[in-house]
N, C-alpha and C positions, 0 to 999 in steps of 0.2 A: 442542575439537570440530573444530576448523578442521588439525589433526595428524589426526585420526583420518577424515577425510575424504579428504587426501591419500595417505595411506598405503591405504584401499580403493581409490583409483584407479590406485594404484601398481602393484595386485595384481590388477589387474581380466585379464579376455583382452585381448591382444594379437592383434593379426591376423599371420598368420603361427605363431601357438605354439600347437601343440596341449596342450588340456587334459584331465589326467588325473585326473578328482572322482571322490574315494570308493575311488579303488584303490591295490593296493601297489606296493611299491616293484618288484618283479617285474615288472613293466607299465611302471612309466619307467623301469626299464632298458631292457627292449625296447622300447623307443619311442627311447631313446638319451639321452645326459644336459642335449644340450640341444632336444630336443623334437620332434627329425625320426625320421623312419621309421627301422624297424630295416635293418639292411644286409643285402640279398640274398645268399644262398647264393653266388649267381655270384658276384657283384662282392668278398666276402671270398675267393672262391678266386684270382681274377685278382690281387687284391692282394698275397696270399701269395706268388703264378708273379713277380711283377714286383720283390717286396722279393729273391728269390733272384736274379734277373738283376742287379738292382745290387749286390749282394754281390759281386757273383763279378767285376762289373766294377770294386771300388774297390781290390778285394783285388788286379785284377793291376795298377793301377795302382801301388798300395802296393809291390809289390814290383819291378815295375821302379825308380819312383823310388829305393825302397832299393838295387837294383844300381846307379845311377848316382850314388848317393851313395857307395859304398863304391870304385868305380874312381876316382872325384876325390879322394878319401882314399888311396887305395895312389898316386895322384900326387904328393900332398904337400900337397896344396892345404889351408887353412883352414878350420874350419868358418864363417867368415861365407861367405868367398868358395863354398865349395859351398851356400850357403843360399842364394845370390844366384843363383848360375848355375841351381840346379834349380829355384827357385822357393817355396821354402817356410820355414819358420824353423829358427833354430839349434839348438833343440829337437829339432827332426825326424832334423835333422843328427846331435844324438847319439843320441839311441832308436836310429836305421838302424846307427849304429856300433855300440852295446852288442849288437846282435843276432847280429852275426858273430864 
């Protein structure tokens, strides 16, 4: 008894969480999967404008670091020693080489 007591309080409302009785699941999605409002028209378009600006800003970072990876390599230099100088690991160091 003293199980099945705890376990209804468990389940009871919470302040803060909206409760969805008697409907489907089409409804908590729209509601969203942990209970908050669904996301505004606007606010999904801004987010999409804003995933494209940091695309485009990691991509030219990517490839700079990869040009400066590939001129300390036509120098002679190591791959630790270019991991160290550009800041990343020696991994990166050969992905940037296999590309050229």
């Amino acid at each position: 008894m003293r199980d099945l007591a705890a376990s209804i309080s468990r389940h009871q409302h919470r302040p803060g969480r909206r409760v969805v009785a008697g409907q489907g699941s089409a409804t908590a999605r729209a509601l969203g999967a942990k209970g908050g409002a669904a996301r505004s028209e606007k606010k999904t378009t801004s987010g999409r404008r804003n995933v494209s600006k940091a695309t485009a800003v990691r991509s030219a970072s990517s490839a700079l670091r990869a040009e400066s990876i590939r001129l300390l390599a036509e120098q002679g230099h190591s791959h630790g020693v270019i991991a160290a100088a550009v800041g990343c690991s020696t991994k990166t160091v050969q992905r940037a080489l296999q590309d050229c």
